[in-house]
C-alpha positions in Angstrom: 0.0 0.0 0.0 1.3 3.2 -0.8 2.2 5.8 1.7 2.0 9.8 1.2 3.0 11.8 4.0 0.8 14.1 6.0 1.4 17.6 5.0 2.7 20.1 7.5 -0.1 22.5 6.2 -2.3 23.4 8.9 -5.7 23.4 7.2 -4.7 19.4 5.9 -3.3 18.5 9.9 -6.2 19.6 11.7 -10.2 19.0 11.3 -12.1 22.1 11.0 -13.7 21.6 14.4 -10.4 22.3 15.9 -10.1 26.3 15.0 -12.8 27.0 16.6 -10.3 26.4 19.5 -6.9 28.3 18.3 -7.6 31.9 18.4 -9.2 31.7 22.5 -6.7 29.2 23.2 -3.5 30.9 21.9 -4.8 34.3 23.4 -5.2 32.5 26.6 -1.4 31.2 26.6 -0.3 34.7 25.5 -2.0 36.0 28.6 -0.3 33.9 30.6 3.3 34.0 29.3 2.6 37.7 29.8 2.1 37.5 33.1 5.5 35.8 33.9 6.8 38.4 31.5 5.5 41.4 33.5 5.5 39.7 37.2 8.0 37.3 36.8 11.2 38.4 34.7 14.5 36.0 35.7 17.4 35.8 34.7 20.0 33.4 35.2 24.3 33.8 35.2 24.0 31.6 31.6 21.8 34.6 30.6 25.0 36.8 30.5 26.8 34.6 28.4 24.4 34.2 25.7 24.0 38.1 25.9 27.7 38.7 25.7 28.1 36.4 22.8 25.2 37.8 20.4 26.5 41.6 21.1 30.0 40.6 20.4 28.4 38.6 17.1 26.5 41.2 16.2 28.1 44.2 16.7 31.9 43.4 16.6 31.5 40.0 14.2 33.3 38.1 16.4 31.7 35.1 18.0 33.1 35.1 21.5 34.1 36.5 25.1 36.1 39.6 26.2 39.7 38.5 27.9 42.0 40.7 29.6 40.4 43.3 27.4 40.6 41.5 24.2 38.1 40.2 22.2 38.7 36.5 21.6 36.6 33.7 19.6 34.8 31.4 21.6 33.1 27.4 21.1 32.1 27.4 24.4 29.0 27.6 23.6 26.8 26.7 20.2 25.4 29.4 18.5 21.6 28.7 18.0 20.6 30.7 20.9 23.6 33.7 20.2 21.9 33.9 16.9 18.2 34.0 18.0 19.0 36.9 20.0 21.5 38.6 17.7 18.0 38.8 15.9 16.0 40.5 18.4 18.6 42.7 18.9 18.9 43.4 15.4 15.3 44.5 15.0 14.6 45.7 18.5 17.5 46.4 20.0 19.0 45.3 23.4 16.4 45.0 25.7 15.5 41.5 27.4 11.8 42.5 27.1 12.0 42.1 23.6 13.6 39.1 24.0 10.7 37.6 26.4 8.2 38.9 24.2 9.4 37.1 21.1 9.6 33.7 23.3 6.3 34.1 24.2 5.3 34.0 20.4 7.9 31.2 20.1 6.0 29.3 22.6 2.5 30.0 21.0 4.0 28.4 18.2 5.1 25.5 20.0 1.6 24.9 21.4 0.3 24.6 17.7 3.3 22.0 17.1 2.1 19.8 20.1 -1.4 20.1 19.1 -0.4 18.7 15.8 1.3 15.6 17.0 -1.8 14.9 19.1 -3.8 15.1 15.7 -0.9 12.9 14.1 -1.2 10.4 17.2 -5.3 9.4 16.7 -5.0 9.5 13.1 -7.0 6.1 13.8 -9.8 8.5 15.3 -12.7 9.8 13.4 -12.8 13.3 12.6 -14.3 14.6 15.3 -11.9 12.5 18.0 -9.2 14.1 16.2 -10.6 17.6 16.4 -10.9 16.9 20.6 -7.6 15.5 21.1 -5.9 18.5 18.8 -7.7 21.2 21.4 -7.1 19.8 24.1 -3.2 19.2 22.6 -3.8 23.1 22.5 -5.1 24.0 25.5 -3.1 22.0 27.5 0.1 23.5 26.5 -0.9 26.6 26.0 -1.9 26.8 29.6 0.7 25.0 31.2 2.8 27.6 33.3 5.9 25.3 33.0 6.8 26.2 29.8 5.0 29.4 29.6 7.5 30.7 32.9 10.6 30.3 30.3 9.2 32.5 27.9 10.2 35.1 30.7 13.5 34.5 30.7 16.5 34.6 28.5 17.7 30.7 28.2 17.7 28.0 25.9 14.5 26.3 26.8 12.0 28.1 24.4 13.7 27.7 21.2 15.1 24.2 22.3 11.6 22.8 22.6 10.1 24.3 19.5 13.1 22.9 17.1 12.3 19.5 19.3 8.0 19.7 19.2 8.9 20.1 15.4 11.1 17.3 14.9 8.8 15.0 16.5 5.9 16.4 14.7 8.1 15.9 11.1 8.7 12.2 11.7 5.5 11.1 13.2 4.3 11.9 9.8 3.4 8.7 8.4 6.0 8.1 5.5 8.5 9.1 8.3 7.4 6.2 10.9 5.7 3.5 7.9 8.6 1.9 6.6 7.0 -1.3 6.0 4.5 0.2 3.5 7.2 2.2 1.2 6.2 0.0 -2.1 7.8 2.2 -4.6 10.4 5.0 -5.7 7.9 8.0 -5.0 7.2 6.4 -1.3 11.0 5.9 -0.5 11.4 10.1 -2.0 8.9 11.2 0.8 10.4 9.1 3.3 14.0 10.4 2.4 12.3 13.9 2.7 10.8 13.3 6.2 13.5 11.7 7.8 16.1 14.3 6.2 13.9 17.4 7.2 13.7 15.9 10.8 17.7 15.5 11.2 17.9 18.7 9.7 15.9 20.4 12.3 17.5 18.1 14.6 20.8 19.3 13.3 19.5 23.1 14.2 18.2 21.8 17.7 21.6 20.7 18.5 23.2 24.3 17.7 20.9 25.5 20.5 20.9 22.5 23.1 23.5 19.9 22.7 21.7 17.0 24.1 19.3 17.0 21.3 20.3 14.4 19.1 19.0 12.5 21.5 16.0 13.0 19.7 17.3 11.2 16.8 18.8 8.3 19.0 14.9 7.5 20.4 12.9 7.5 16.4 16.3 5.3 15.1 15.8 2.8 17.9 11.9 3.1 17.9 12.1 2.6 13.9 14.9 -0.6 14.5 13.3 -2.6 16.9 9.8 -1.9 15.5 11.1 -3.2 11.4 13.8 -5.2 12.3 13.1 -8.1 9.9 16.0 -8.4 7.4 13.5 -7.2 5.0 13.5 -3.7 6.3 17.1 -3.3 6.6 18.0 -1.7 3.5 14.9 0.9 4.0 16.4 1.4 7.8 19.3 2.3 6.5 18.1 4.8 4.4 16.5 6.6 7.1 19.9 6.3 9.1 21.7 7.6 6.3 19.3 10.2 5.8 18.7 11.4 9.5 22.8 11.8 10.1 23.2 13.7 6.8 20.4 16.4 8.0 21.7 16.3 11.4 25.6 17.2 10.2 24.1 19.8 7.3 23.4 22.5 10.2 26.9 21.4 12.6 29.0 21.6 9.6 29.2 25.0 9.4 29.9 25.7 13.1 32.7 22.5 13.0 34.0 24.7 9.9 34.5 27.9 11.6 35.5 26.0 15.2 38.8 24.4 13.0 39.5 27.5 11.0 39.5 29.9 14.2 40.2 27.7 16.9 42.2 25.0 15.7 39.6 22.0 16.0 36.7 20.3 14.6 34.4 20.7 17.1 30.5 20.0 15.8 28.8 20.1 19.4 29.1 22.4 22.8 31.4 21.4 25.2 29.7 19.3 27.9 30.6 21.6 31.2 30.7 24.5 28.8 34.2 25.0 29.4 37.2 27.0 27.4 40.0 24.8 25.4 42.2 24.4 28.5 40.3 24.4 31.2 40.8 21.7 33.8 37.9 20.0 34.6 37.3 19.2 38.4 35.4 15.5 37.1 36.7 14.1 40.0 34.6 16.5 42.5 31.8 15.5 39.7 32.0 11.9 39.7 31.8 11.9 43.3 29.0 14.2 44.2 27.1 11.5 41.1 27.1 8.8 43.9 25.4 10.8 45.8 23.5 14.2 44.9 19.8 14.0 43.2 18.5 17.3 44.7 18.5 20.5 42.8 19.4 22.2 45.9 22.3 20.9 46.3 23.9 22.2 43.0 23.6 25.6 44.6 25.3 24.3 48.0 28.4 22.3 45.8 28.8 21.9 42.3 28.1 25.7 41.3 30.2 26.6 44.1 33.5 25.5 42.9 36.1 28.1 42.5 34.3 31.1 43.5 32.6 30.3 47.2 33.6 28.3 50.0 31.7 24.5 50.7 30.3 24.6 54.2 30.3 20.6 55.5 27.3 21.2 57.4 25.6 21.6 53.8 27.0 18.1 52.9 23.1 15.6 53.4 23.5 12.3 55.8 23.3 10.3 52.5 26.4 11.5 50.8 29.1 9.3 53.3 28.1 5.7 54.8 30.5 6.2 58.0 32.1 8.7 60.5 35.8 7.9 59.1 34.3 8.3 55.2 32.3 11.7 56.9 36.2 12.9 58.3 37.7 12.2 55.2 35.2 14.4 53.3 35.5 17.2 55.6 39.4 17.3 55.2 39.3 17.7 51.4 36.5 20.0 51.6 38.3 22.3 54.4 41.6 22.2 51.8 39.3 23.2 49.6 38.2 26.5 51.5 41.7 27.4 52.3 43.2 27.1 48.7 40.0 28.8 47.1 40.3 26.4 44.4 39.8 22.5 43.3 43.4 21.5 42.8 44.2 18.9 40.8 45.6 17.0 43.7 42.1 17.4 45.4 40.2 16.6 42.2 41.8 13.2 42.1 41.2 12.3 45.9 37.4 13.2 44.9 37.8 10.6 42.2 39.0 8.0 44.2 36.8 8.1 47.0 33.7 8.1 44.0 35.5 4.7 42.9 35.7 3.7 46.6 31.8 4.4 47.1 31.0 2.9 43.7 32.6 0.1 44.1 30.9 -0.5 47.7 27.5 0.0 46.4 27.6 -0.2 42.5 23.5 -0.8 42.6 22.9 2.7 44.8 25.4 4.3 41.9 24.4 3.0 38.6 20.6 2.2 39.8 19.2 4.0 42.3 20.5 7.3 42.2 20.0 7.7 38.2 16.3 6.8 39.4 15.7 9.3 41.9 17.8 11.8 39.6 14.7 11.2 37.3 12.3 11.4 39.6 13.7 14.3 41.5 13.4 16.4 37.6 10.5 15.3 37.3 8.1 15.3 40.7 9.3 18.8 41.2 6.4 22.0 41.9 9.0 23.8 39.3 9.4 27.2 41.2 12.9 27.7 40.1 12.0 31.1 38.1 9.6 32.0 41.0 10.2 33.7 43.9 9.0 30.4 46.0 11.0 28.5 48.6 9.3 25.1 46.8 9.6 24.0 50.8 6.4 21.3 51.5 7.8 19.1 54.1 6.9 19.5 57.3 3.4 20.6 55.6 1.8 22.4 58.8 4.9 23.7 59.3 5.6 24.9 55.8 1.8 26.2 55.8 2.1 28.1 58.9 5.3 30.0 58.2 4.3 31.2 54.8 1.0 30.6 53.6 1.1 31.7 50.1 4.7 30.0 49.8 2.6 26.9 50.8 0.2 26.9 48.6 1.3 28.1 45.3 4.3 25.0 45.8 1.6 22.6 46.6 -0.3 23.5 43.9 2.1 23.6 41.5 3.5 20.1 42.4 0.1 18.8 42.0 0.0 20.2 38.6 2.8 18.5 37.7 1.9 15.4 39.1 -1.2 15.5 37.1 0.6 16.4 33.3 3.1 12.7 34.4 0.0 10.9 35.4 -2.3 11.8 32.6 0.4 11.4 30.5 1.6 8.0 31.7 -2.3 6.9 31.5 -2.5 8.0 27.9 0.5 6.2 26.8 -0.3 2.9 28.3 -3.9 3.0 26.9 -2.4 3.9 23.5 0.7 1.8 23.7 -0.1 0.1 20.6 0.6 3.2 18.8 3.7 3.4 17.4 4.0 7.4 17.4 3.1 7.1 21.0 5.7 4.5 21.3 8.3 7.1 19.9 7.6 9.8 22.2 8.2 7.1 25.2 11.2 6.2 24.2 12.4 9.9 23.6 11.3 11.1 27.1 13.3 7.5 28.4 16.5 8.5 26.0 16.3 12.4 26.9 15.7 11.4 30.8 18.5 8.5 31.3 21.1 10.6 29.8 20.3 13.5 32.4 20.7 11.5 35.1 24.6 11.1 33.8 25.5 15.1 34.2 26.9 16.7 37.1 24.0 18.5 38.2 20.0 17.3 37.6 18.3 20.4 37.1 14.6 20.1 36.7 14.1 22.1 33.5 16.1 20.3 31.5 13.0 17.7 31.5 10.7 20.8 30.2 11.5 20.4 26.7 10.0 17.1 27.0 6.5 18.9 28.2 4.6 19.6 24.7 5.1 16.1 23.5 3.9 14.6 26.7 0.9 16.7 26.8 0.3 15.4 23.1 0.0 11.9 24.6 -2.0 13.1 27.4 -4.6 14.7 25.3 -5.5 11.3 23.6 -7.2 10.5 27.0 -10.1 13.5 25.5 -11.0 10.9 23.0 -14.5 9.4 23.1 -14.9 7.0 26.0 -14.5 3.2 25.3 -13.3 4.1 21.3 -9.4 4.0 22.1 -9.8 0.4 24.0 -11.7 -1.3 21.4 -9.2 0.0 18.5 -7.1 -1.7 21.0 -8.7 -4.9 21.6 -8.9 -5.1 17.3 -5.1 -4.6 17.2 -4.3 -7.1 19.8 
């Protein structure tokens, strides 16, 4: 049977039910990103740098930071974002309200992105299903304040999950995902065309956030397990070969310049976003990974390095297994705050006592910590660009010190217990679906390789928000319809 892909052309994506929905719903989510914009403006220290870099770009045409009063080319950073605001400021000028403003559109559009992979995702719906699912696609993320609060400050996060909501949206088409039904030349072109436009925008993703190939990583092992029959190997590796050449298109350049200026290829960010040179304390990192999974406690030790002193009263009960392990720790940290600075000598007495712990308890290292990681970016009432303690526990405690603190917390962690659960619900109902499938397996991907950095900050996990309220919106379909398309599958 031949396959023709789903145009990316709104009026062919959605049913006509559905804009009745888009202007109310997109006016709503305006609303509210304005709201962050005007009562909640933030701004992180990565702000700076991303600032620095597109006024350098911009107005001196030279891609990097100021040193010892010179100017000097940087790849210490990729420059999707750089660029995005070199824009702005091109058009608008300097100001960061400008910059908010034009993520708030940014966002709107991503909210029309999700609500078209809900539409892709009950394709097996009637019309009308469809037209539910895509609104409530839409009103779900449009009204979600977790994605809406970046739009208020200058990072990576809005334009990182646009490029991803559209990447997933291009290959859920269905000559991206049918391989078994390419039957001819003209079906193998529009598969070659989805699966190149998705690396490409991939390829543009990754110039903004370097963890996004990731994204290509979850539809090349969704599509290989799913057609692994010998007979599908040759059209597997067509979309391999297709997905890596639209992925490199975009990096190519930025590689190009990086070896010409710098004296080396490099095609993606630098992990700790470090200058060529820089010695890395992955010692100090490789030991706080047996042990840290609270956000918090970035603040109190990893970001503290080099520029504040470690108090040992800050170090959790958790983080040493006896009094002579506790004493140890205290020594190195006290050096530490005497020298100002993670010597190398330090750095590798932090890495041996993270082999020492990891080889005591290899399961609490390589198991259980990755899995409260996850669950610590992910059960979270996300109040890190709010002026909010996000303190619950002791709860009449918590509630009698600070009331509103309370409240907003709790009801903000309920929120986003609710988006996980009506998600999860949605996917197992619909885990015959193979687009649902996909998006599984790229919130798994995207989630186990956060657990592997050196800190596990929450909104990292927020890019992952529109596609998961695309699943979660198939639960909007008529009652009892999604089970029995079930039951006839099975």
């Amino acid at each position: 049977m031949p396959v023709h892909p789903i145009t990316l052309r709104l009026h062919t994506m959605f049913p006509k039910a559905f804009y009745r929905n888009l202007l109310p719903a997109l006016l709503a989510g305006l609303a509210l990103r304005l709201f962050f914009i005007w009562r909640f403006p933030f701004y992180s220290g990565d702000t700076a740098y991303y600032e620095e870099l597109a006024r350098n770009w911009l107005y001196h045409h030279v891609y990097g930071f100021y040193s010892h009063g010179r100017l000097l080319a940087s790849d210490a950073r990729a420059p999707g974002y750089p660029a995005f605001l070199a824009g702005i400021y091109f058009l608008a000028g300097t100001g960061r309200k400008a910059v908010m403003l034009a993520q708030a559109l940014v966002d709107l559009a991503t909210c029309v992105l999700a609500a078209g992979i809900a539409s892709r995702l009950a394709t097996d719906a009637s019309e009308a299903a469809r037209g539910r699912v895509a609104a409530a696609a839409l009103w779900l993320t449009a009204l979600c304040p977790f994605t809406a609060n970046y739009a208020a400050v200058p990072l990576t996060e809005v334009l990182a999950t646009f490029l991803t909501t559209l990447a997933l949206l291009i290959f859920l088409s269905a000559a991206g995902m049918a391989i078994d039904r390419i039957s001819s030349n003209r079906d193998l072109l529009h598969g070659a065309k989805v699966w190149f436009t998705g690396g490409l925008v991939v390829g543009f993703g990754t110039l903004v956030r370097p963890e996004t190939p990731l994204l290509l990583a979850a539809v090349l092992l969704a599509l290989w397990i799913r057609y692994r029959h010998p007979r599908n190997w040759k059209r597997l590796a067509l979309a391999t070969l297709w997905m890596m050449v639209g992925l490199v298109l975009p990096l190519a350049p930025w590689a190009a310049r990086n070896a010409v200026n710098l004296g080396r290829a490099q095609f993606l960010a630098p992990r700790y976003a470090e200058t060529y040179g820089d010695v890395l304390p992955t010692g100090f990192y490789a030991w706080t990974k047996t042990w840290m999974f609270r956000f918090r406690d970035a603040y109190l030790f990893t970001w503290k390095l080099s520029s504040q002193p470690i108090e040992v009263k800050d170090l959790p009960s958790y983080a040493v297994d006896s009094p002579e392990e506790f004493s140890r720790v205290a020594s190195l940290l006290d050096r530490y705050n005497r020298v100002h600075a993670m010597t190398s000598q330090l750095d590798l007495e932090f890495g041996e006592l993270a082999r020492e712990r990891a080889k005591r308890h290899p399961i609490r290292t390589y198991i259980w910590i990755p899995i409260e990681r996850a669950a610590a970016m992910w059960f979270t009432p996300r109040i890190t660009l709010l002026p909010y303690s996000g303190r619950l526990w002791p709860l009449g405690e918590s509630h009698r010190s600070n009331p509103t603190d309370f409240e907003v917390t709790l009801g903000l962690a309920t929120l986003n217990v609710l988006y996980v659960a009506m998600g999860l619900a949605a996917a197992w109902f619909w885990r015959a679906n193979p687009g649902v499938l996909l998006i599984v397996a790229f919130i798994v991907v995207r989630t186990a390789f956060l657990t592997q950095l050196q800190t596990c900050e929450p909104r990292y996990v927020v890019v992952c928000f529109p596609a998961l309220l695309a699943v979660a919106a198939q639960l909007f379909r008529r009652s009892g319809q999604g089970a029995a398309i079930e039951v006839r599958r099975e």
